[in-house]
PDB file of N, CA, C, O and CB in Angstrom:
ATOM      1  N   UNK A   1      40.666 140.899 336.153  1.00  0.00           N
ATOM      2  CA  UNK A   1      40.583 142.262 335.675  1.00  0.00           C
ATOM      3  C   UNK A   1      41.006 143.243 336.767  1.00  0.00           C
ATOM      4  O   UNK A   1      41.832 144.071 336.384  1.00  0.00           O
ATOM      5  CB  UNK A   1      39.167 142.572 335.195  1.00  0.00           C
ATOM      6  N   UNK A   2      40.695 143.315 337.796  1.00  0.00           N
ATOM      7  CA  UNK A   2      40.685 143.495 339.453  1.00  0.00           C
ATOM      8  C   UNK A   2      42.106 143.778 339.176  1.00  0.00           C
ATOM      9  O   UNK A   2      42.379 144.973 339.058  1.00  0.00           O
ATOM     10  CB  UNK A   2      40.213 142.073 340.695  1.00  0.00           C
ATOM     11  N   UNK A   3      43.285 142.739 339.019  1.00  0.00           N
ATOM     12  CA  UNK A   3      44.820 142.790 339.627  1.00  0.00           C
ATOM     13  C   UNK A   3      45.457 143.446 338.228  1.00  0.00           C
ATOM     14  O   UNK A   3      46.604 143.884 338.315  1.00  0.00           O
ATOM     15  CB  UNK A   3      45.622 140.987 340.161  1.00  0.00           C
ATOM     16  N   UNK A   4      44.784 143.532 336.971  1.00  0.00           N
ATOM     17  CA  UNK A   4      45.255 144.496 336.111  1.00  0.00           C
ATOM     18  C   UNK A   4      45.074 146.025 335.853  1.00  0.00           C
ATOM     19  O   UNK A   4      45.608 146.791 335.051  1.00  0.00           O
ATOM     20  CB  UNK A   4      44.999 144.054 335.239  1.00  0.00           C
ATOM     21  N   UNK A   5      44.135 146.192 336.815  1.00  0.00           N
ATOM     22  CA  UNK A   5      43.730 147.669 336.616  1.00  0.00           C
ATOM     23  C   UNK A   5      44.458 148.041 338.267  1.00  0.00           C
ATOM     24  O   UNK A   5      44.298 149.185 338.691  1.00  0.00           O
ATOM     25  CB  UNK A   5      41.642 148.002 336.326  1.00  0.00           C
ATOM     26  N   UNK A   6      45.128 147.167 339.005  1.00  0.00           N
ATOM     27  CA  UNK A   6      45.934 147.491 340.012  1.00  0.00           C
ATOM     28  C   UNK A   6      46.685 147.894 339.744  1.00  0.00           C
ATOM     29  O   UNK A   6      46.876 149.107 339.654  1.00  0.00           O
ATOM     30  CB  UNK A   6      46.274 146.889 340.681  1.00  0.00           C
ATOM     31  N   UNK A   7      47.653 146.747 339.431  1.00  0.00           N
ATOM     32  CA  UNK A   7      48.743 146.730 338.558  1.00  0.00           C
ATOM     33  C   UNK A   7      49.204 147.250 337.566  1.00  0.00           C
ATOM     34  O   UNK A   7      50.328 146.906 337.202  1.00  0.00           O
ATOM     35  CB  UNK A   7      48.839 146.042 338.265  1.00  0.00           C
ATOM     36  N   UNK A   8      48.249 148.534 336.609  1.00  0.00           N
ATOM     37  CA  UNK A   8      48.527 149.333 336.133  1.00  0.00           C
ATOM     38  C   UNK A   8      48.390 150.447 336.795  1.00  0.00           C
ATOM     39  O   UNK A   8      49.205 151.279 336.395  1.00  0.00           O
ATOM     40  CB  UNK A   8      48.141 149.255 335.260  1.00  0.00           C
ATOM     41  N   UNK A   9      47.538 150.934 337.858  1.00  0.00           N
ATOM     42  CA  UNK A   9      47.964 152.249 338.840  1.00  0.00           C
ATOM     43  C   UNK A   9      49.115 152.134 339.560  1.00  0.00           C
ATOM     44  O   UNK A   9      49.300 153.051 340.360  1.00  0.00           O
ATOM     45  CB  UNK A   9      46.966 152.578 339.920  1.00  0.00           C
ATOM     46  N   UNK A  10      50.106 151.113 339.504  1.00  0.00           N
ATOM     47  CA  UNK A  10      50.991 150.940 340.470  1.00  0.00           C
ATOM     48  C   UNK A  10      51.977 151.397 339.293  1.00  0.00           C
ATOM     49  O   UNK A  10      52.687 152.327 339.677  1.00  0.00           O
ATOM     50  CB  UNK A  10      51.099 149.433 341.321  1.00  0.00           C
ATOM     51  N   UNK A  11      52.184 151.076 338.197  1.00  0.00           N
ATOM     52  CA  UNK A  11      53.170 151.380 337.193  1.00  0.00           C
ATOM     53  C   UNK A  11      52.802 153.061 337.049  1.00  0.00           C
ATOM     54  O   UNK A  11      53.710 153.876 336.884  1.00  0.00           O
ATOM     55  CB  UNK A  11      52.971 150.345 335.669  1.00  0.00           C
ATOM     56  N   UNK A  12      51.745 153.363 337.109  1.00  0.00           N
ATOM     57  CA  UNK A  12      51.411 154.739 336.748  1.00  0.00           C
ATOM     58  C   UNK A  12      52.042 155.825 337.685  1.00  0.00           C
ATOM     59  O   UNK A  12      52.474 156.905 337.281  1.00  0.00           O
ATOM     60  CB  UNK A  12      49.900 154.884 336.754  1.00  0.00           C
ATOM     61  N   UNK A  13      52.041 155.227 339.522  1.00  0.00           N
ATOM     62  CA  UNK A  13      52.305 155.787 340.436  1.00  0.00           C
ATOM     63  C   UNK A  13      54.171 155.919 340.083  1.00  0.00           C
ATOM     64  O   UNK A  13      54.870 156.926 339.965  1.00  0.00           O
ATOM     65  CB  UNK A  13      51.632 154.986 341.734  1.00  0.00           C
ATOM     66  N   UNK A  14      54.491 154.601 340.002  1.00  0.00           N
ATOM     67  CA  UNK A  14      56.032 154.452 339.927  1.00  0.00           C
ATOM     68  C   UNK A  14      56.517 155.405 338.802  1.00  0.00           C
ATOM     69  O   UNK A  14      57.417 156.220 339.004  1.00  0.00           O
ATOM     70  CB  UNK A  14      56.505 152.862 339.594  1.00  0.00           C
ATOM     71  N   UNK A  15      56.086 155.314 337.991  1.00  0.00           N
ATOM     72  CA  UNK A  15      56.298 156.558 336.459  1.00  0.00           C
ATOM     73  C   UNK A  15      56.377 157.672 336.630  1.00  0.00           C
ATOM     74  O   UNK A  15      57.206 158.421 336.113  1.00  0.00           O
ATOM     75  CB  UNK A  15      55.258 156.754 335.415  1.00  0.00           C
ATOM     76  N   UNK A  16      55.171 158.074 337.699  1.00  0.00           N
ATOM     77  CA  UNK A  16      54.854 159.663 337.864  1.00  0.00           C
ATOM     78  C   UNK A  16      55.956 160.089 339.058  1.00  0.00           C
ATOM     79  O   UNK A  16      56.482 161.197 338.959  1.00  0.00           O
ATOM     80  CB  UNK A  16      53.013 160.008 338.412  1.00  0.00           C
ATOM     81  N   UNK A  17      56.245 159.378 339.979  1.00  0.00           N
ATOM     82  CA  UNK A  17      57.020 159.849 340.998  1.00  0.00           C
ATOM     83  C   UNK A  17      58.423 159.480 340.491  1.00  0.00           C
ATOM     84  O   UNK A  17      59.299 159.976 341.200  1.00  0.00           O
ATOM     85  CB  UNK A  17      56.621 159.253 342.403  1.00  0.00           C
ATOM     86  N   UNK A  18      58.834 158.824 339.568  1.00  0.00           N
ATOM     87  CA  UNK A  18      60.530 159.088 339.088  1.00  0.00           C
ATOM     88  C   UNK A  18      61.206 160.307 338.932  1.00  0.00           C
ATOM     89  O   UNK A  18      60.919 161.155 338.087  1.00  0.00           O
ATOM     90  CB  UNK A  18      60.810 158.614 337.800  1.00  0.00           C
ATOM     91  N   UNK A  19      61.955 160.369 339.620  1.00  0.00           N
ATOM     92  CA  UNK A  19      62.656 161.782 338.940  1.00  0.00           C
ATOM     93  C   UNK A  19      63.849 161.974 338.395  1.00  0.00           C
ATOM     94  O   UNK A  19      65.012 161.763 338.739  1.00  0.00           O
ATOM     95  CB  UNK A  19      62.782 162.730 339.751  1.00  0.00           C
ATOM     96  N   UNK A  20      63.017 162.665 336.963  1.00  0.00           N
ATOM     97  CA  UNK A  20      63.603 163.614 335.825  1.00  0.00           C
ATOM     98  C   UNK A  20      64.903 164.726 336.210  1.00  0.00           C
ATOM     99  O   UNK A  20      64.877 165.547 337.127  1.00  0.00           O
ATOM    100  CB  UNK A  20      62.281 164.546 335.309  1.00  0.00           C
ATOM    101  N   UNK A  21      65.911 164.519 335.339  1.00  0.00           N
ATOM    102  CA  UNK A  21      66.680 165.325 335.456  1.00  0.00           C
ATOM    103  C   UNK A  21      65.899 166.755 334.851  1.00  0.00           C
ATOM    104  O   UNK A  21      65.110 166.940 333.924  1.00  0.00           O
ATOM    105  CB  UNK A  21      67.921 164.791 334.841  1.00  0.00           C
ATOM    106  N   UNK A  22      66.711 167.891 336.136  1.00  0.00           N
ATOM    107  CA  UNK A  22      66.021 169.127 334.696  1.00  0.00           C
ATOM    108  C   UNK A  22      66.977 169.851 335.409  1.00  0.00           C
ATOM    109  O   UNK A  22      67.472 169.622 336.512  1.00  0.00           O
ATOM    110  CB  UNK A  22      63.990 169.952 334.473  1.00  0.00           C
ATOM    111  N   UNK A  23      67.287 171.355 334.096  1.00  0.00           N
ATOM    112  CA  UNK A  23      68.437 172.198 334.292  1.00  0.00           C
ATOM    113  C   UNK A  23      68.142 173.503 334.091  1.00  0.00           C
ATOM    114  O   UNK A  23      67.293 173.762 333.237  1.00  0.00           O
ATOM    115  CB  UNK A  23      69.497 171.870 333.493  1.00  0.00           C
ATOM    116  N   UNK A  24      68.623 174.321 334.649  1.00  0.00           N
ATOM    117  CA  UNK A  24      68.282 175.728 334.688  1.00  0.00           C
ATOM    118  C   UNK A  24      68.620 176.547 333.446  1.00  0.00           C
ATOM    119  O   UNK A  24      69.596 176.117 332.832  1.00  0.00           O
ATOM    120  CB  UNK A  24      68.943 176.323 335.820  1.00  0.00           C
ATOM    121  N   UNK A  25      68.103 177.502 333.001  1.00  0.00           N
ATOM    122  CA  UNK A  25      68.444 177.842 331.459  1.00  0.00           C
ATOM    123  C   UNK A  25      67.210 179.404 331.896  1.00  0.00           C
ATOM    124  O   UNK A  25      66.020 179.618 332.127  1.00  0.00           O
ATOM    125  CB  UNK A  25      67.815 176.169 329.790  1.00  0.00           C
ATOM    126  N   UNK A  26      68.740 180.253 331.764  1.00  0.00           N
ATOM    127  CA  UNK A  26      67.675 181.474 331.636  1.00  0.00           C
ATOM    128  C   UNK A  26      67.261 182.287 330.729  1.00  0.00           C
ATOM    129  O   UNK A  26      67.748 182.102 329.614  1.00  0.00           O
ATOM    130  CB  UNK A  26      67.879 182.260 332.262  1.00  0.00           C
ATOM    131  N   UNK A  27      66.523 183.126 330.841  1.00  0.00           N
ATOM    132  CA  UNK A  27      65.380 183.616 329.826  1.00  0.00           C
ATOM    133  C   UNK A  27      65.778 185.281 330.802  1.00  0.00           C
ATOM    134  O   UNK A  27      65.801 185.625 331.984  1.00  0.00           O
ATOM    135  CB  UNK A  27      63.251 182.580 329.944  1.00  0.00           C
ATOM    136  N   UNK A  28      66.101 186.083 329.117  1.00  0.00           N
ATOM    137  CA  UNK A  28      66.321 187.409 329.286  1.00  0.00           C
ATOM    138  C   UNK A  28      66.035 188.380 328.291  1.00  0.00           C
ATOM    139  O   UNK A  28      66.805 188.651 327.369  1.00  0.00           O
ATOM    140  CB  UNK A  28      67.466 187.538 329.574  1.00  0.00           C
ATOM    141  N   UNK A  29      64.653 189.033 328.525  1.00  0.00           N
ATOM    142  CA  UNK A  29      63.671 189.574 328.212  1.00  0.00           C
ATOM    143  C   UNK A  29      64.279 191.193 327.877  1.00  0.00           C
ATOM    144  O   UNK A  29      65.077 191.718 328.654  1.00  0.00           O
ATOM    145  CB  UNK A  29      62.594 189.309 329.334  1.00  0.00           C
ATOM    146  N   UNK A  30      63.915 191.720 326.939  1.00  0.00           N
ATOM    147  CA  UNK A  30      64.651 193.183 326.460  1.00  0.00           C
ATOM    148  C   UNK A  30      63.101 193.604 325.995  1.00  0.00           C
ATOM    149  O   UNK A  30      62.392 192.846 325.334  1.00  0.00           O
ATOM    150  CB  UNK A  30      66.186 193.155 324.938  1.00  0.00           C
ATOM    151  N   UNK A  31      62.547 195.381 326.595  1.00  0.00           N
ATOM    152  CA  UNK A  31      62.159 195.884 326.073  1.00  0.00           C
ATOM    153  C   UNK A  31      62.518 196.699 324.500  1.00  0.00           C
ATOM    154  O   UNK A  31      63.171 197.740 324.580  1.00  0.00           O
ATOM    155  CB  UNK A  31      61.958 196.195 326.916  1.00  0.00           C
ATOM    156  N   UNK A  32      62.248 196.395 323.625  1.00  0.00           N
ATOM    157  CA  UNK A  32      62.484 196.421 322.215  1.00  0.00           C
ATOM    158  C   UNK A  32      61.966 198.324 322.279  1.00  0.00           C
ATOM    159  O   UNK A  32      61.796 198.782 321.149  1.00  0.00           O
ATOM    160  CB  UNK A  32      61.332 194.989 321.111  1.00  0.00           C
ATOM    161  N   UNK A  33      61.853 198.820 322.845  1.00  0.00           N
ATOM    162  CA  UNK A  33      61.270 200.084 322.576  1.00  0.00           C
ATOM    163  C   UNK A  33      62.185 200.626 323.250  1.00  0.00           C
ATOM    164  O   UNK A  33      62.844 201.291 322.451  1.00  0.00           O
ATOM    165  CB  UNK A  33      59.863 200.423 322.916  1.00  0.00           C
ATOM    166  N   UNK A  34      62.672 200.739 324.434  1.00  0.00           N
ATOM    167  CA  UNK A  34      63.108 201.735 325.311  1.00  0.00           C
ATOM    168  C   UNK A  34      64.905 200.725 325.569  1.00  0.00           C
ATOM    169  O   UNK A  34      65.859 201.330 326.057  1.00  0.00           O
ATOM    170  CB  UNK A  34      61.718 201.994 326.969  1.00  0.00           C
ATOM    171  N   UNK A  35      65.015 199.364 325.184  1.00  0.00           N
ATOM    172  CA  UNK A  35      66.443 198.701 325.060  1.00  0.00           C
ATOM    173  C   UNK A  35      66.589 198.379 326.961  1.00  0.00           C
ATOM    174  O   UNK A  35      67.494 197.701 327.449  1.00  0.00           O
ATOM    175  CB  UNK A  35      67.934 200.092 324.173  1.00  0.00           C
ATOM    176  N   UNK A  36      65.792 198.857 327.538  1.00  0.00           N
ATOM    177  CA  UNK A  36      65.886 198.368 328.632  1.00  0.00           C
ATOM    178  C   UNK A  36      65.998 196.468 329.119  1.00  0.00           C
ATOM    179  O   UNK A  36      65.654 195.681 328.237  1.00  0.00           O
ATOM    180  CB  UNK A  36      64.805 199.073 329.063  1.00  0.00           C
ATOM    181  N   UNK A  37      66.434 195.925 330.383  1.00  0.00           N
ATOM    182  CA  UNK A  37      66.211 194.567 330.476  1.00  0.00           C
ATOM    183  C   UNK A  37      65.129 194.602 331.104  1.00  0.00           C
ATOM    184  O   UNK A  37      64.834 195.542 331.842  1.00  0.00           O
ATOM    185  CB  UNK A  37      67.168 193.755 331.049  1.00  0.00           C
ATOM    186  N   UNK A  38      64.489 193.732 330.935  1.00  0.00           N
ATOM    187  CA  UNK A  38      62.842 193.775 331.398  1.00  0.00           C
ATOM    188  C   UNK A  38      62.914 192.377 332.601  1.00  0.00           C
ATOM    189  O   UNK A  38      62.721 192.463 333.814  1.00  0.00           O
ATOM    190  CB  UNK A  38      61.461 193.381 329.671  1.00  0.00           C
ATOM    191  N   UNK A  39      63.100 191.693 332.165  1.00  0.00           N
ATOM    192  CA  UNK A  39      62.890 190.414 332.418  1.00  0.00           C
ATOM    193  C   UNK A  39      63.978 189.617 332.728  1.00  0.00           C
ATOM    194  O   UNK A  39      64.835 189.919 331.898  1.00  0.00           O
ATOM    195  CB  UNK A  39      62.296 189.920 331.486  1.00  0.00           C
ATOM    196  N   UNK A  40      64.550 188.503 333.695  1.00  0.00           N
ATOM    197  CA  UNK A  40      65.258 187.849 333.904  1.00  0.00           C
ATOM    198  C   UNK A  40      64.863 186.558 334.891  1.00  0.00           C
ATOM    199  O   UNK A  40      64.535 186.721 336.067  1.00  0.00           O
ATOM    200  CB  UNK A  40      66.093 188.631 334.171  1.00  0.00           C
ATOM    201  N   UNK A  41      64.928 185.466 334.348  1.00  0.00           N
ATOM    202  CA  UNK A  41      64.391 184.452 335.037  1.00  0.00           C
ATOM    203  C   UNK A  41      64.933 182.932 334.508  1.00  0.00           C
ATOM    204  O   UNK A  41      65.075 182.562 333.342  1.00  0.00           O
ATOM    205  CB  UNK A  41      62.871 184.647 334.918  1.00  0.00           C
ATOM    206  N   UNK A  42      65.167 182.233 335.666  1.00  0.00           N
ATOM    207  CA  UNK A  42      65.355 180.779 335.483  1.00  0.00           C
ATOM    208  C   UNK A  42      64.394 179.726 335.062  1.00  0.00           C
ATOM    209  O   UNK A  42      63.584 179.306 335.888  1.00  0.00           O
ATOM    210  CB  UNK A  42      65.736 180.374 336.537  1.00  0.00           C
ATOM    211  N   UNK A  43      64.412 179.319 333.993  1.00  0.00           N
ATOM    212  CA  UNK A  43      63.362 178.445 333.609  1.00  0.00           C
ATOM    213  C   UNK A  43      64.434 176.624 334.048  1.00  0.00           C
ATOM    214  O   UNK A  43      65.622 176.382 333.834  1.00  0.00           O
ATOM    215  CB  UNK A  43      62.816 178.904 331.493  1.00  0.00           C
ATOM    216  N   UNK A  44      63.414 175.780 334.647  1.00  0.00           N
ATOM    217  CA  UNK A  44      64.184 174.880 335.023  1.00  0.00           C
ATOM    218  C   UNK A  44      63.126 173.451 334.778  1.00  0.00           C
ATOM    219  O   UNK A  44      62.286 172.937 335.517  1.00  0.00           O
ATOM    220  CB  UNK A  44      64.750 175.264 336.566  1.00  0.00           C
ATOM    221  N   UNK A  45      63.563 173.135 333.513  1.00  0.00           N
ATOM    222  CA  UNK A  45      63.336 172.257 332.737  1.00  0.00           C
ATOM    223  C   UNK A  45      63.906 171.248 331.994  1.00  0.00           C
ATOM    224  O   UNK A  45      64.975 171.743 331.636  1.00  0.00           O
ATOM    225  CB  UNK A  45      62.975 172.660 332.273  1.00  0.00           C
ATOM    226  N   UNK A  46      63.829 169.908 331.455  1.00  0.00           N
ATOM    227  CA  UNK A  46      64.391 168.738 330.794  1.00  0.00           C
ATOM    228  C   UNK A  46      65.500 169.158 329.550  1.00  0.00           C
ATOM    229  O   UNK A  46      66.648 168.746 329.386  1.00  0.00           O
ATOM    230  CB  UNK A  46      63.102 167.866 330.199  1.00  0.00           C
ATOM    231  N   UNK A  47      64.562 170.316 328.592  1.00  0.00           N
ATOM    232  CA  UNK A  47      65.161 170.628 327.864  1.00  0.00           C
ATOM    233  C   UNK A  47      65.678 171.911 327.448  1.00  0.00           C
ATOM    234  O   UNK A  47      65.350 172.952 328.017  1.00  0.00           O
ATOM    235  CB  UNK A  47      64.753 170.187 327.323  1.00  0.00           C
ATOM    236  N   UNK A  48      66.353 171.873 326.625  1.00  0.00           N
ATOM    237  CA  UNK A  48      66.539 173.102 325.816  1.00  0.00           C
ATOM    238  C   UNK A  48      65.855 173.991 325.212  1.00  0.00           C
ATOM    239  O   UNK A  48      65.929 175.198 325.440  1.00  0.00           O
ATOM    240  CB  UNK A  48      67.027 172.932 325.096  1.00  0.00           C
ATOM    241  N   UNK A  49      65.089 173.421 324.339  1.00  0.00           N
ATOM    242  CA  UNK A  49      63.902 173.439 323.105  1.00  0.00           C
ATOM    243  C   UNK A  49      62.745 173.583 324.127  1.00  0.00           C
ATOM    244  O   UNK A  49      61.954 174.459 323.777  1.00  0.00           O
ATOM    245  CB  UNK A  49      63.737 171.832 321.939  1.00  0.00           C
ATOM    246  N   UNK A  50      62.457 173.034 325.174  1.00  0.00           N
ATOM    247  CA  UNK A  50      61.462 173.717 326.486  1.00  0.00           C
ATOM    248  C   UNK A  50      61.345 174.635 326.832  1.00  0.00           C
ATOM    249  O   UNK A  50      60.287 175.262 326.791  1.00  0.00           O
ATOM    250  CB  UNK A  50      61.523 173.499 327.528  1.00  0.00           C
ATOM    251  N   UNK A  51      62.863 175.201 327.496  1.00  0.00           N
ATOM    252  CA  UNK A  51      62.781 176.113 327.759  1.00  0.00           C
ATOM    253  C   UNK A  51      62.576 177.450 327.102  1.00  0.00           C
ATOM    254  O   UNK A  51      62.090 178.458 327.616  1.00  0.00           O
ATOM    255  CB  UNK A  51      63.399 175.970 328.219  1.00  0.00           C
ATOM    256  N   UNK A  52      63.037 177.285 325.855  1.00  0.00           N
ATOM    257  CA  UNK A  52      63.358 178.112 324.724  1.00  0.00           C
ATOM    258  C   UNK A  52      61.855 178.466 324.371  1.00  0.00           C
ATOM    259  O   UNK A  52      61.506 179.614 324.094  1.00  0.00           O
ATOM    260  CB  UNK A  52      64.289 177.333 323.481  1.00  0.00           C
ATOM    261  N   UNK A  53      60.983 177.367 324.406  1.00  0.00           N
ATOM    262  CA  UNK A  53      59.434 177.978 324.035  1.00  0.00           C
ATOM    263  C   UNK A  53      58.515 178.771 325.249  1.00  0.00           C
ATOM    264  O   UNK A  53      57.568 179.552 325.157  1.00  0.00           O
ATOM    265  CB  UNK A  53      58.449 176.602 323.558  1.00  0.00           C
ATOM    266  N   UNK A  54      59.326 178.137 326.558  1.00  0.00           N
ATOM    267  CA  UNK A  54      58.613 178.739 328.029  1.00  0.00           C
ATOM    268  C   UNK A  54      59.163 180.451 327.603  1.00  0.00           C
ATOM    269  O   UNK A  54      58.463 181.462 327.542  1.00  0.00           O
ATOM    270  CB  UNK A  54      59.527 177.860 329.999  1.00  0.00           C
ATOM    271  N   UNK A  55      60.257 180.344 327.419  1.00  0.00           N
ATOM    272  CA  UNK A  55      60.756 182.016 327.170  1.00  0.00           C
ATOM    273  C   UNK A  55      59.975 182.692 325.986  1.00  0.00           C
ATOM    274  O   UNK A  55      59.327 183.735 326.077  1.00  0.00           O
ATOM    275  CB  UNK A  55      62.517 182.142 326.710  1.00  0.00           C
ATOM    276  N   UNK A  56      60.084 182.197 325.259  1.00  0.00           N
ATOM    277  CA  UNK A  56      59.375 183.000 324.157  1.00  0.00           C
ATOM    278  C   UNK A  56      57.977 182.834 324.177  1.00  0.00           C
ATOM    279  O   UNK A  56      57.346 183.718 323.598  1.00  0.00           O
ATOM    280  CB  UNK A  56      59.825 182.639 322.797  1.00  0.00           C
ATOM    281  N   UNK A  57      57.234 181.776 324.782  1.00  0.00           N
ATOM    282  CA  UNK A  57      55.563 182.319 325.500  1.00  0.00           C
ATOM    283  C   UNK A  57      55.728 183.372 326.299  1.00  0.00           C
ATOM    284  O   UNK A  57      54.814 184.194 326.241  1.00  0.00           O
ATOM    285  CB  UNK A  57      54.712 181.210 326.553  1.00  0.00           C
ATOM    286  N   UNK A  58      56.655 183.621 327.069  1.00  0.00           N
ATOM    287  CA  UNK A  58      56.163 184.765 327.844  1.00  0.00           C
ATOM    288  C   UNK A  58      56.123 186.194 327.548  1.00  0.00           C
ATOM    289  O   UNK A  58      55.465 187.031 328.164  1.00  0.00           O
ATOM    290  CB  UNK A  58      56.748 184.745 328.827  1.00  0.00           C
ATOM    291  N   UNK A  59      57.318 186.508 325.986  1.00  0.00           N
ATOM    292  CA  UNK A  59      57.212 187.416 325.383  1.00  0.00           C
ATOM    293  C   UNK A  59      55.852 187.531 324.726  1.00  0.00           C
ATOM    294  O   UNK A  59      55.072 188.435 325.026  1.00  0.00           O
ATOM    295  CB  UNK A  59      58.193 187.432 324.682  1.00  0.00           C
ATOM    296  N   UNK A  60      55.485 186.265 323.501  1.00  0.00           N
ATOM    297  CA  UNK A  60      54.725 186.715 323.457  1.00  0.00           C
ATOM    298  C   UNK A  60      53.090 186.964 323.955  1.00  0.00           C
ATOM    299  O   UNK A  60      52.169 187.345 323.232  1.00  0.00           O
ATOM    300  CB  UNK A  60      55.040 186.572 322.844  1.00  0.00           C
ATOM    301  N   UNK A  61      53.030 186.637 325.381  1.00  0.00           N
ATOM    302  CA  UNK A  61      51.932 186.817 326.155  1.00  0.00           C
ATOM    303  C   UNK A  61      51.930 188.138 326.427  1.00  0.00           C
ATOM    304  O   UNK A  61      50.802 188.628 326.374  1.00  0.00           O
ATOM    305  CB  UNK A  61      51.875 186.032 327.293  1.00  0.00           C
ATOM    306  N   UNK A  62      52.911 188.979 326.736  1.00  0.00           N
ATOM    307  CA  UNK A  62      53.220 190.387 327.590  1.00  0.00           C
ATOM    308  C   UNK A  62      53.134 191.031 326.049  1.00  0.00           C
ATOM    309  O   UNK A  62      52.499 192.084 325.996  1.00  0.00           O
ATOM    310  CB  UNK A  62      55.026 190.604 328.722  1.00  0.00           C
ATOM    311  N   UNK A  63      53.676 190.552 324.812  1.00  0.00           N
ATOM    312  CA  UNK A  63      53.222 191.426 323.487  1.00  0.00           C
ATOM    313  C   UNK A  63      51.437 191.393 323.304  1.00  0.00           C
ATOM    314  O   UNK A  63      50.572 192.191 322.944  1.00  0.00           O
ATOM    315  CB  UNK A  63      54.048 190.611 321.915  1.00  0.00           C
ATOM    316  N   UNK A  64      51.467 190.655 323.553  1.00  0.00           N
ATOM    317  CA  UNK A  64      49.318 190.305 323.132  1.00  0.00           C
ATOM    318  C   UNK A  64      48.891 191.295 324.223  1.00  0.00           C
ATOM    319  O   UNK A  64      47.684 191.240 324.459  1.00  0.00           O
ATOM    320  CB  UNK A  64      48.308 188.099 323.630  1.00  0.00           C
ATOM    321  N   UNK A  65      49.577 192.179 324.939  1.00  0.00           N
ATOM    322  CA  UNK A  65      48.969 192.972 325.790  1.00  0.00           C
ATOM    323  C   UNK A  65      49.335 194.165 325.979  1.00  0.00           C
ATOM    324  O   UNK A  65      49.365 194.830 327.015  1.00  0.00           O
ATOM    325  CB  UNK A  65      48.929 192.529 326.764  1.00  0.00           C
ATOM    326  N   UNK A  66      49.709 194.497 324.578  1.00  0.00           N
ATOM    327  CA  UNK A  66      50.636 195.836 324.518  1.00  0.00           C
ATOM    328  C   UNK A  66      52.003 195.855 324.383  1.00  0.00           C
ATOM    329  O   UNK A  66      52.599 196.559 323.569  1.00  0.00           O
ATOM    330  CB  UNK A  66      50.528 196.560 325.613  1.00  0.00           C
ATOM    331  N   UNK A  67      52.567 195.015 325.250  1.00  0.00           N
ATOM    332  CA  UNK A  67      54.315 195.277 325.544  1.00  0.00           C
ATOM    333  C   UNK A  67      55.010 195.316 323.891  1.00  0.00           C
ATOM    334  O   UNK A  67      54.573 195.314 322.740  1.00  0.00           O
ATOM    335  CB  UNK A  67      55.191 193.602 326.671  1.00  0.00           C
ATOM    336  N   UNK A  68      56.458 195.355 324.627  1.00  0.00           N
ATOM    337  CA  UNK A  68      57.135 195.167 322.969  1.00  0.00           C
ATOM    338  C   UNK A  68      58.109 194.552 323.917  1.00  0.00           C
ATOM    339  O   UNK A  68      58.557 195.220 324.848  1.00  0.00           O
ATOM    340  CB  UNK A  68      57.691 196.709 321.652  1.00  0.00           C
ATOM    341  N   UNK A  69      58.620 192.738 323.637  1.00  0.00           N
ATOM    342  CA  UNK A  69      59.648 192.363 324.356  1.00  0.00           C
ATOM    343  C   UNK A  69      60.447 191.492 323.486  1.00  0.00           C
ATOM    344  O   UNK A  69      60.073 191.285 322.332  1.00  0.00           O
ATOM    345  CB  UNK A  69      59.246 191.765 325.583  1.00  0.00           C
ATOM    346  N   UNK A  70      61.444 191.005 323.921  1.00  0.00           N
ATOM    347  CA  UNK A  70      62.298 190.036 322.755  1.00  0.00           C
ATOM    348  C   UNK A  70      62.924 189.163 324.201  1.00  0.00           C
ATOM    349  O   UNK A  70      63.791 189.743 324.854  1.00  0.00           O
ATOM    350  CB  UNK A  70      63.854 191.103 321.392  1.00  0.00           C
ATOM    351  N   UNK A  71      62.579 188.146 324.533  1.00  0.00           N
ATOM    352  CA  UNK A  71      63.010 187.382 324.531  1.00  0.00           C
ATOM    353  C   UNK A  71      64.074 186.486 324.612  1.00  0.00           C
ATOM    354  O   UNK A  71      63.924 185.865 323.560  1.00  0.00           O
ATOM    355  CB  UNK A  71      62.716 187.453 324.238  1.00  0.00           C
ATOM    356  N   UNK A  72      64.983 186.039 325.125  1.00  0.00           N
ATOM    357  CA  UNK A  72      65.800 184.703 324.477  1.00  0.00           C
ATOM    358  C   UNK A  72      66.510 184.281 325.873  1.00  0.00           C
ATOM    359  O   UNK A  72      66.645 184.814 326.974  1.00  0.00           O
ATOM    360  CB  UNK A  72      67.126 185.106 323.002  1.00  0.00           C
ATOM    361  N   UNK A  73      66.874 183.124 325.308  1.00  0.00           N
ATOM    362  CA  UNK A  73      67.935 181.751 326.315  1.00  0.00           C
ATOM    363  C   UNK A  73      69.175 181.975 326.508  1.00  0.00           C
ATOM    364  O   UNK A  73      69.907 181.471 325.656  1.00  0.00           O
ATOM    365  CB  UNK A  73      68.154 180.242 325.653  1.00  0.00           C
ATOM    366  N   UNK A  74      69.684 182.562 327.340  1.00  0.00           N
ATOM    367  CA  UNK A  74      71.063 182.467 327.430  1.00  0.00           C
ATOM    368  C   UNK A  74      72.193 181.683 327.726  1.00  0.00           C
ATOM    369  O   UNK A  74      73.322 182.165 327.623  1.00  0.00           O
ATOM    370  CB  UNK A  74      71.210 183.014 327.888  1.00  0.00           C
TER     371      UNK A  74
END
């Protein structure tokens, strides 16, 4: 039992320290009220569809607090 519960932290270690490709994809934030750019930032992640939700959480976190922003991937 001993050399299987080793032998599975060793696969766990090897898994966790592989490295993932990931790609930069930015996120450009427009105040919807005033048309200003608010926001501009590199999100640098696996995917597309990742990043695309990291951007649009952050709109709508800064909306749940008043703002008015839009968001998107360029």
């Amino acid at each position: 039992m001993r050399y299987i519960i080793g032998g599975l932290a060793v696969l766990l270690t090897i898994a966790a320290c592989s490295k993932k490709d990931t790609y930069g994809y930015n996120c450009r934030c427009t105040d919807k009220t005033t048309g200003a750019e608010d926001t501009f930032y590199t999100i640098r992640v696996q995917t597309f569809g990742e990043a695309g939700y990291m951007c649009n959480d952050h709109a709508d976190t800064v909306n749940a607090y008043g703002g008015n922003l839009q968001c998107q991937i360029d």
